[in-house]
Structures are given as structure tokens and as C-alpha cells.
KOLKOLNU-498681 format. One line per field, with one value per atom (N, C-alpha, C, O): atom name; residue number from 1; residue in three letters; x, y, z. Coordinates in steps of 0.001 Angstrom, whole numbers, plus 524288, in hexadecimal, padded with zeros to 5 digits. Example, Ala and Ser with C-alpha at 12.3 -4.5 7.8 and 13.67 -1.06 7.14 Angstrom:
KOLKOLNU-498681
atom: N	CA	C	O	N	CA	C	O
seq: 1	1	1	1	2	2	2	2
type: ALA	ALA	ALA	ALA	SER	SER	SER	SER
px: 83386	8300C	83390	8379C	83232	83566	83264	83461
py: 7E9C6	7EE6C	7F31C	7F309	7F736	7FBDC	8001E	80472
pz: 81E78	81E78	81E78	82111	81BA8	81BE4	81EBE	81F67
***
This chain:
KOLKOLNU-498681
atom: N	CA	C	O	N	CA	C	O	N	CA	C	O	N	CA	C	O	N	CA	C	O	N	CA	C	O	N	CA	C	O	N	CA	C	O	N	CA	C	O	N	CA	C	O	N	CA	C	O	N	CA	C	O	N	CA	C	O	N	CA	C	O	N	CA	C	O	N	CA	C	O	N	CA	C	O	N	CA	C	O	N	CA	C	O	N	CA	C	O	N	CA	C	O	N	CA	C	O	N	CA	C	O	N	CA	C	O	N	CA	C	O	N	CA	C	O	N	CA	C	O	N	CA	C	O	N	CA	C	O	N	CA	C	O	N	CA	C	O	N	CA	C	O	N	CA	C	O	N	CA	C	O	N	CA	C	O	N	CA	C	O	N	CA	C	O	N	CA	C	O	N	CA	C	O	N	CA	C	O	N	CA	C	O	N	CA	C	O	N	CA	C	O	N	CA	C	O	N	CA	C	O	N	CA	C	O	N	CA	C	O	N	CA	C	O	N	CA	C	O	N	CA	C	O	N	CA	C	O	N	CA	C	O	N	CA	C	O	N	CA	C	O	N	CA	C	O	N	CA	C	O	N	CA	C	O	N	CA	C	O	N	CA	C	O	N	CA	C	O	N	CA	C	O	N	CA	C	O	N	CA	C	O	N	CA	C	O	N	CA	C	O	N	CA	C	O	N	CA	C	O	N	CA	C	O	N	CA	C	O	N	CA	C	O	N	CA	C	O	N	CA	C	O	N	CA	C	O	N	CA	C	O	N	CA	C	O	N	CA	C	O	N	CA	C	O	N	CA	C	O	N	CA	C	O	N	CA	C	O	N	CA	C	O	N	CA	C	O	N	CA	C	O	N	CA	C	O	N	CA	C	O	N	CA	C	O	N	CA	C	O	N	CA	C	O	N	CA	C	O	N	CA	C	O	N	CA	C	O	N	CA	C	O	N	CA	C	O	N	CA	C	O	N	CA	C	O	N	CA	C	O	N	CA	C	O	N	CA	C	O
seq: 1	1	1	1	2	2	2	2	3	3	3	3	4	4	4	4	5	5	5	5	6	6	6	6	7	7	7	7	8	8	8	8	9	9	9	9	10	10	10	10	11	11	11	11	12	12	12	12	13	13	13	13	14	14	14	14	15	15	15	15	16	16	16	16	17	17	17	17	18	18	18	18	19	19	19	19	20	20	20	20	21	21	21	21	22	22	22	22	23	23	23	23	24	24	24	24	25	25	25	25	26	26	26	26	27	27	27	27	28	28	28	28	29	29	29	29	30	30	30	30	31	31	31	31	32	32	32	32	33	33	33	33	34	34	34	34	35	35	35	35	36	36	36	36	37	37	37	37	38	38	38	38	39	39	39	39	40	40	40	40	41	41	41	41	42	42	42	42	43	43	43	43	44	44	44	44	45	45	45	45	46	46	46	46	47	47	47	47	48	48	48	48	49	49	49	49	50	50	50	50	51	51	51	51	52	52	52	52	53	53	53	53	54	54	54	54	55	55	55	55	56	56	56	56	57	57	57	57	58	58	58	58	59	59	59	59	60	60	60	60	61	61	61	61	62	62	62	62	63	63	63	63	64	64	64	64	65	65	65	65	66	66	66	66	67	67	67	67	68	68	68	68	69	69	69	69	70	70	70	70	71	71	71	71	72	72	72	72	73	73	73	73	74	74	74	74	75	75	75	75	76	76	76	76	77	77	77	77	78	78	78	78	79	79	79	79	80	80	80	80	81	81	81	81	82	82	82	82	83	83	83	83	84	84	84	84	85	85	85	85	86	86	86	86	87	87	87	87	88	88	88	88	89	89	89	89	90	90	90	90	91	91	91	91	92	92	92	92	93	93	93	93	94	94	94	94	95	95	95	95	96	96	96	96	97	97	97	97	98	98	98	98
type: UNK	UNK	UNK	UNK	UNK	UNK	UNK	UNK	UNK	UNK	UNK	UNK	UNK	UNK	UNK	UNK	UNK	UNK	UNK	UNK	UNK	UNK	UNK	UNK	UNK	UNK	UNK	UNK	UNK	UNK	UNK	UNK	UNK	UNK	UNK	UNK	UNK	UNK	UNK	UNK	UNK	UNK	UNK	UNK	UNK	UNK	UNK	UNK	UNK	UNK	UNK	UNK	UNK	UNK	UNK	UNK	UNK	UNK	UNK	UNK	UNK	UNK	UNK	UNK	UNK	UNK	UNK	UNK	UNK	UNK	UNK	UNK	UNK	UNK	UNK	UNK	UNK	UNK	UNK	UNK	UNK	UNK	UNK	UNK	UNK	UNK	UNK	UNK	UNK	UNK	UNK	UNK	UNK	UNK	UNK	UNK	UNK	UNK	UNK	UNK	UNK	UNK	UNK	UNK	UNK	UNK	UNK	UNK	UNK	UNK	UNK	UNK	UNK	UNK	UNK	UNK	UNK	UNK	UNK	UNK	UNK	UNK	UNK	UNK	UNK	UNK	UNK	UNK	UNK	UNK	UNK	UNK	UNK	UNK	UNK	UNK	UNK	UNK	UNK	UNK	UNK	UNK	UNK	UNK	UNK	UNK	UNK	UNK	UNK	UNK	UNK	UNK	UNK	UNK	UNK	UNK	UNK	UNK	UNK	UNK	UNK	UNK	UNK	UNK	UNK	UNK	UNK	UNK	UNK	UNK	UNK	UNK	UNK	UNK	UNK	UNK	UNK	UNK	UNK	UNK	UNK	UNK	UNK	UNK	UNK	UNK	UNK	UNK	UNK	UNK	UNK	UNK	UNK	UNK	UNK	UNK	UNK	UNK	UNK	UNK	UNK	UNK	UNK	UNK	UNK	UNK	UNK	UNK	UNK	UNK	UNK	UNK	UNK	UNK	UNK	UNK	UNK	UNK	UNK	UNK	UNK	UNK	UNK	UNK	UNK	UNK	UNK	UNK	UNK	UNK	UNK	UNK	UNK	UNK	UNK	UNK	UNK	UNK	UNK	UNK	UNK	UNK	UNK	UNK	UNK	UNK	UNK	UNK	UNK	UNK	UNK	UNK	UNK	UNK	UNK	UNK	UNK	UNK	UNK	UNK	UNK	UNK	UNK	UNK	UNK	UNK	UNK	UNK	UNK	UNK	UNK	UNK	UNK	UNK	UNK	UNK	UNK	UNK	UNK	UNK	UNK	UNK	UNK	UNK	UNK	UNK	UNK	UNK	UNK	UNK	UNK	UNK	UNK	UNK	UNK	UNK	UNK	UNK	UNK	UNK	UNK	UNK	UNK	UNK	UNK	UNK	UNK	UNK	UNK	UNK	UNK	UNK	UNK	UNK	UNK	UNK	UNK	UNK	UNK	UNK	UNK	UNK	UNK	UNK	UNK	UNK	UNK	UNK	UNK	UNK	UNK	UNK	UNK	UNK	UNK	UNK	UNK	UNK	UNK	UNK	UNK	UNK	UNK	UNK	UNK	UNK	UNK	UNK	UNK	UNK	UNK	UNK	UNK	UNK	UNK	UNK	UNK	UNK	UNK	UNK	UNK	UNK	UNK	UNK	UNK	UNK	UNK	UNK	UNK	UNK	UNK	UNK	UNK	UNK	UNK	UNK	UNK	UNK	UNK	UNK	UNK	UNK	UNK	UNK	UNK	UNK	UNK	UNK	UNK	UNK	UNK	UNK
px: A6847	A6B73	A6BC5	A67E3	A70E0	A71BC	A6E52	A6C04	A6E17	A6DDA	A7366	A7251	A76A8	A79BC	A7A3E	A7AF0	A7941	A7875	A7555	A7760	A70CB	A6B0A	A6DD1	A6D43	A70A8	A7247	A75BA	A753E	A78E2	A7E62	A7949	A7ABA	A75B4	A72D4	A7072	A7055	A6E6C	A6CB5	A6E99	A6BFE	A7229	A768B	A77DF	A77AD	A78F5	A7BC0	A76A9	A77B3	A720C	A6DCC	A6CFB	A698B	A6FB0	A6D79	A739F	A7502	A757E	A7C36	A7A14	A79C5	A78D7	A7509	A71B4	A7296	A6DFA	A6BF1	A6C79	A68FA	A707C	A739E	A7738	A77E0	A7968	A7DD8	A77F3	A79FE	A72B1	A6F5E	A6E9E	A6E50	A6E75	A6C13	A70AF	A701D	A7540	A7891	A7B4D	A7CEC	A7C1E	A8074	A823A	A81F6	A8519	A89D5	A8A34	A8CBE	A88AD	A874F	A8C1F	A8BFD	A9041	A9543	A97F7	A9B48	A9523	A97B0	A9C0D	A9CCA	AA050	AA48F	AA5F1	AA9AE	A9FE8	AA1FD	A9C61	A98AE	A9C59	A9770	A9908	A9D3A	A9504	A952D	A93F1	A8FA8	A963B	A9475	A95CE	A9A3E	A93E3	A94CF	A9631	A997B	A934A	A9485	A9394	A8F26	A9696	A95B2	A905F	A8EE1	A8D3E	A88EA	A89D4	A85E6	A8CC7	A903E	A8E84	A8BFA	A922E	A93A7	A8E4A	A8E60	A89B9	A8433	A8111	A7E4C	A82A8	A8079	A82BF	A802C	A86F1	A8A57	A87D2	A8614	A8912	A88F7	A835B	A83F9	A7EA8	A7B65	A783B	A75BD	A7A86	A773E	A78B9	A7668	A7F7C	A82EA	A8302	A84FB	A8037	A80D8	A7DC4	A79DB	A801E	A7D19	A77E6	A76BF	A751E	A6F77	A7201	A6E83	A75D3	A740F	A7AA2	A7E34	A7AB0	A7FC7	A7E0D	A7A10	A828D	A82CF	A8732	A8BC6	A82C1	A8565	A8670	A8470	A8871	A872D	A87B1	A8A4B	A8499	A8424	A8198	A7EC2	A8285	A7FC4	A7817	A774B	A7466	A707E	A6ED6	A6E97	A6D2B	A6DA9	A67F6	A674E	A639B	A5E0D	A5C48	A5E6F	A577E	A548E	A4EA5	A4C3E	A4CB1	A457C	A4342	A4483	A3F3A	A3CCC	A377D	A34B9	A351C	A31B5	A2F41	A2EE9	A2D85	A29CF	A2F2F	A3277	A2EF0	A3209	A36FC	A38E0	A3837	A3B3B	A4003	A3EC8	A456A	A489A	A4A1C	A4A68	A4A96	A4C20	A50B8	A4EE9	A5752	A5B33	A5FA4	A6131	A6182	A6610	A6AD0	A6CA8	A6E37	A7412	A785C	A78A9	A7C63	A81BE	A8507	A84DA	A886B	A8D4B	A9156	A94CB	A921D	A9627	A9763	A9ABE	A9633	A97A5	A9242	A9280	A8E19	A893A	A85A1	A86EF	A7FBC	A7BA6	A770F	A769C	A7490	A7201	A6CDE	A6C30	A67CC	A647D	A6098	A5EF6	A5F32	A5E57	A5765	A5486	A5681	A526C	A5396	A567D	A4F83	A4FC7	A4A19	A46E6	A4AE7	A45A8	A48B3	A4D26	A43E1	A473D	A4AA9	A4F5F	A46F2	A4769	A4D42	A50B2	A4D1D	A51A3	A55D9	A5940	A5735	A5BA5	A5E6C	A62BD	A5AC2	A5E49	A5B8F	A5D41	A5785	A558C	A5312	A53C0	A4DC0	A4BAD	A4E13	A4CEB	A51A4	A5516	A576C	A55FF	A5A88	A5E22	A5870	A5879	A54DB	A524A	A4E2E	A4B59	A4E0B	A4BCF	A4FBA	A4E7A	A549C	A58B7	A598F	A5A4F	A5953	A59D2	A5612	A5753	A51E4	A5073	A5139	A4D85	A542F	A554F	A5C10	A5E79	A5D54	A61CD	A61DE	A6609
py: CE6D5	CE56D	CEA3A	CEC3C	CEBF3	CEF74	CEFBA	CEB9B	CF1AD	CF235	CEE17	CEA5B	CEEAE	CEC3E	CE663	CE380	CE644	CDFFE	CDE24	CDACC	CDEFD	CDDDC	CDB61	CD6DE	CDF68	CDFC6	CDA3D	CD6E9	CDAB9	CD651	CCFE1	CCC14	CCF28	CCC3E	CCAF2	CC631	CCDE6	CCC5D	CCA51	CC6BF	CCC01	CCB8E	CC566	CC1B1	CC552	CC02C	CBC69	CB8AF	CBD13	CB80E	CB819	CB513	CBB3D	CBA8A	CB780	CB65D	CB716	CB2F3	CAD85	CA961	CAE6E	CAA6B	CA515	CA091	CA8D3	CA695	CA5BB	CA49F	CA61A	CA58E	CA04D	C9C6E	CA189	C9BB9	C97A5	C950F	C96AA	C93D6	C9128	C8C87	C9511	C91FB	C8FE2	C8EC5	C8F24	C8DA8	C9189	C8FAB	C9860	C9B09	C9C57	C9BE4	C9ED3	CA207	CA74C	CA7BA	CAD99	CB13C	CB413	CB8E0	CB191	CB4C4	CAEF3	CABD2	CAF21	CAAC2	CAD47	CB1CC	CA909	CA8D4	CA976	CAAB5	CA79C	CA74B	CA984	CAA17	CAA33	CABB5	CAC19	CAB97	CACED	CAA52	CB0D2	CB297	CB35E	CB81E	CB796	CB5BF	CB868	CBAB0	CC06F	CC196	CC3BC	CC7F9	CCCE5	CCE45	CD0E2	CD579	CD76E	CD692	CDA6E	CDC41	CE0B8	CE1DC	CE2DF	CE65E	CE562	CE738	CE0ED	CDECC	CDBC9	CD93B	CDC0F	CD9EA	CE026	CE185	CE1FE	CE6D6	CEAA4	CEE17	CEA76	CEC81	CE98F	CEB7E	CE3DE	CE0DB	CDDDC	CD9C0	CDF04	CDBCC	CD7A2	CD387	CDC4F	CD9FF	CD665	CD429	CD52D	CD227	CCD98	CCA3D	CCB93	CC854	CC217	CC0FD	CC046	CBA1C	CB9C5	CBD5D	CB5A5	CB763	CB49B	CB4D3	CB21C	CAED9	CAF16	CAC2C	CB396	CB450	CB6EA	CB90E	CB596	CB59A	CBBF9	CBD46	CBE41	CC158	CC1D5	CBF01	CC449	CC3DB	CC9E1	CCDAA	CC914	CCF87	CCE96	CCAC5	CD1F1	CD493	CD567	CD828	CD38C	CD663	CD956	CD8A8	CDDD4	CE16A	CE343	CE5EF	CE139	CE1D5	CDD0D	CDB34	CDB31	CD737	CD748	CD4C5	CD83E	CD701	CD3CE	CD3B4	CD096	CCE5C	CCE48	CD145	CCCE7	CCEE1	CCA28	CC9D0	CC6A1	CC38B	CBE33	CBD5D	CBB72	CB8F9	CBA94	CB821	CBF0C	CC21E	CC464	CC5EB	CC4B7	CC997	CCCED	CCC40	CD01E	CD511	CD5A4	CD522	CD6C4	CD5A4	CDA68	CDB29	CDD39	CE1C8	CDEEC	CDE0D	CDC92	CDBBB	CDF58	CE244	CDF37	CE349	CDFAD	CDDB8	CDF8F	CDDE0	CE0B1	CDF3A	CE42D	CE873	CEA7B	CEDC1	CEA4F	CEC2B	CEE0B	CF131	CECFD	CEF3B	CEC7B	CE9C1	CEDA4	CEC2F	CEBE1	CEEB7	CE809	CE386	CE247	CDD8E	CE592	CE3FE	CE0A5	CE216	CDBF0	CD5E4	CD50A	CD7CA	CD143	CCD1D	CC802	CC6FD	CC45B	CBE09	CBCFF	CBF77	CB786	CB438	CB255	CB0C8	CB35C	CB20A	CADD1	CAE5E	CA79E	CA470	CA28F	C9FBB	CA57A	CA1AE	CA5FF	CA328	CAAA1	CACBA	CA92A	CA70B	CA949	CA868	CA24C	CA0A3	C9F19	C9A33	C9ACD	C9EA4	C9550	C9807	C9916	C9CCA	C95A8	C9510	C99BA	C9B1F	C9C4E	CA26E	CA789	CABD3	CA56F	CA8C4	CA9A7	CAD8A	CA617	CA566	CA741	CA8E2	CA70A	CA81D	CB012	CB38D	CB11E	CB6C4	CBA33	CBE5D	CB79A	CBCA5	CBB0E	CBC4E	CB91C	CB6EA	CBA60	CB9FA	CBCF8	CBF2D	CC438	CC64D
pz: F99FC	F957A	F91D9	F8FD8	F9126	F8D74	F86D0	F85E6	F84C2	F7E7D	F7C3B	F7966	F7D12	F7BE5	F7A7D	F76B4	F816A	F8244	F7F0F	F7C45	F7E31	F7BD2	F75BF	F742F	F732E	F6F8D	F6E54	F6AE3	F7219	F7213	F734F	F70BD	F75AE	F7783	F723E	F7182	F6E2E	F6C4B	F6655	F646F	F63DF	F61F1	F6366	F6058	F67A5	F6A8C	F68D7	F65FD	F6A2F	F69C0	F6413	F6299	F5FEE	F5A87	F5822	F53AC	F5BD2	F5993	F5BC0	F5954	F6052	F6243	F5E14	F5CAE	F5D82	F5931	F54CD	F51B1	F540F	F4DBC	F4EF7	F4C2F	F5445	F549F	F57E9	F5B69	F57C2	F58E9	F5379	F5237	F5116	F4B06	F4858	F43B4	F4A87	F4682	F4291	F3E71	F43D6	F400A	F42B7	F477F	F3F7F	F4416	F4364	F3F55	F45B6	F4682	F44E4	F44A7	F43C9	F41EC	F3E47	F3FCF	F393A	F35A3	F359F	F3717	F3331	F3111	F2A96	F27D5	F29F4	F21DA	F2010	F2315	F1CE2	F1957	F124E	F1003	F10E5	F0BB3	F0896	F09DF	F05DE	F03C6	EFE37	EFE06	EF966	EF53E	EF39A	EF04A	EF652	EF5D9	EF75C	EF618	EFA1B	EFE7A	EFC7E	EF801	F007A	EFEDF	EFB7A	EF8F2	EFAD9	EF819	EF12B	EED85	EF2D0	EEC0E	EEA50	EE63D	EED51	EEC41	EEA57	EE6A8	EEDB7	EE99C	EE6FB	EE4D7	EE6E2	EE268	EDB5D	ED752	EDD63	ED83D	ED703	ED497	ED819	EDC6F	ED67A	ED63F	ED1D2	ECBBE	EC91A	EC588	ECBF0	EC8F9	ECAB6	EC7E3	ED19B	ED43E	ED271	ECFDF	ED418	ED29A	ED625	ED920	ED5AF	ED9CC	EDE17	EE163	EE041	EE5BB	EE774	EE614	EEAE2	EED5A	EF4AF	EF64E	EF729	EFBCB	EFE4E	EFD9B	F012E	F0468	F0C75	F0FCA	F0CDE	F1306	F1501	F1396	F1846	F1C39	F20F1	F21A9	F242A	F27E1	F25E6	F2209	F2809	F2835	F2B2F	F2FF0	F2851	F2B14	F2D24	F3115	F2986	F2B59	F283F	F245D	F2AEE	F28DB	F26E8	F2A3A	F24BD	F25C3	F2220	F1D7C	F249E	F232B	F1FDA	F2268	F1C77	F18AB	F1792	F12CA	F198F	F1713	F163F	F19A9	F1170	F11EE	F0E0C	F0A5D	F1002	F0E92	F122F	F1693	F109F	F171C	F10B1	F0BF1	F1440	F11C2	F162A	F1A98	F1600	F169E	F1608	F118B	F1996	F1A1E	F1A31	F1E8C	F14A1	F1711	F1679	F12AB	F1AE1	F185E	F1B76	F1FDA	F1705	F17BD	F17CA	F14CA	F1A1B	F1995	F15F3	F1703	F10C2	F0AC6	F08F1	F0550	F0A64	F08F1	F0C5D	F101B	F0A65	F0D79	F0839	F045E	F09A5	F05B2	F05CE	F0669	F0555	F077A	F0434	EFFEA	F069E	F045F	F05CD	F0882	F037D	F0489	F01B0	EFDFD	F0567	F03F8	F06E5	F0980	F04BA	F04D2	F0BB1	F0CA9	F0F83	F1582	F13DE	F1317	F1321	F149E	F1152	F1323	F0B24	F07D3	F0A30	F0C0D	F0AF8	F0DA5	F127D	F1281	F162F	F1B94	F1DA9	F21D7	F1AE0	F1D14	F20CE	F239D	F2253	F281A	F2CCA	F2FA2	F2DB1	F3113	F32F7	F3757	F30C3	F3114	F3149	F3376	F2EBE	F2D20	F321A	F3224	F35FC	F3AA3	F3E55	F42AE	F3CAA	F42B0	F3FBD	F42F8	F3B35	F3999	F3E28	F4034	F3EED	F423A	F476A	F4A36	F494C	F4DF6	F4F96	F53BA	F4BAA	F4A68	F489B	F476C
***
């Protein structure tokens, strides 16, 4: 098996497991307030509880802590949250499965 394959194989079992649990690995809608851009452009002016979306781009884990790489094509955002109130146990059990 090529490098390739390996690649496409594994890719494939992490869509896999996304349409097992019930999402869908290429949504249709998402919910954003505002580009990562305009989060740190404006980041002093913002209300406390707004919604972005990106790509992650690295993840780690810290206790009950992630520390979080997003870019959304307009910038890149680097985050933390409490595991469990970010992503629930649920997602938060299939995240490293992905």
C-alpha cells in the first residue's frame, strides 16, 4: 500500500466515524458571528458569548483544559476552553477519534 493510500484510508475511516455518531463531515450550515479576523481586529469591543467557525488546525490537551489552533481563512485564532463545556462528552470522545 502506497503512502497515499494509507492517507486516503484514513481520512475515509475518520468520515466514517463522524457519519456513526450522527454528523455530517461536510455540514451544510453553521452558525458564525464573526470572521476570526474581525475577533481580533475588534476583540475589546466584543460581547462575551459569540460563535465562530474554522478549521482546527492543532489541538492539545492539558488537564481539563484544550488549548485550540483555529483559521478560517481570514486569520488564525489561538483558543482554550473547559473540554467538557466547549465540545460535550460526546464530540469530545469522537475529537480524538478524528
Amino acid at each position: 500500500m502506497t503512502r497515499l493510500d494509507e492517507i486516503k484510508n484514513v481520512r475515509l475511516q475518520k468520515i466514517e466515524n463522524l457519519e456513526k455518531a450522527g454528523m455530517s463531515a461536510y455540514s451544510l450550515s453553521s452558525k458564525r458571528d464573526y470572521t476570526l479576523k474581525q475577533v481580533i481586529d475588534n476583540f475589546n469591543s466584543l460581547k462575551n458569548n459569540f460563535s465562530v467557525v474554522g478549521r482546527i488546525m492543532a489541538i492539545r490537551g492539558q488537564g481539563a483544559i484544550l488549548f485550540v489552533a483555529l483559521n478560517d481563512g481570514t486569520g488564525s485564532y489561538p483558543s482554550s476552553c473547559f473540554k467538557e463545556r466547549c465540545f460535550g462528552r460526546r464530540k469530545l470522545s469522537l475529537l480524538w477519534t478524528i
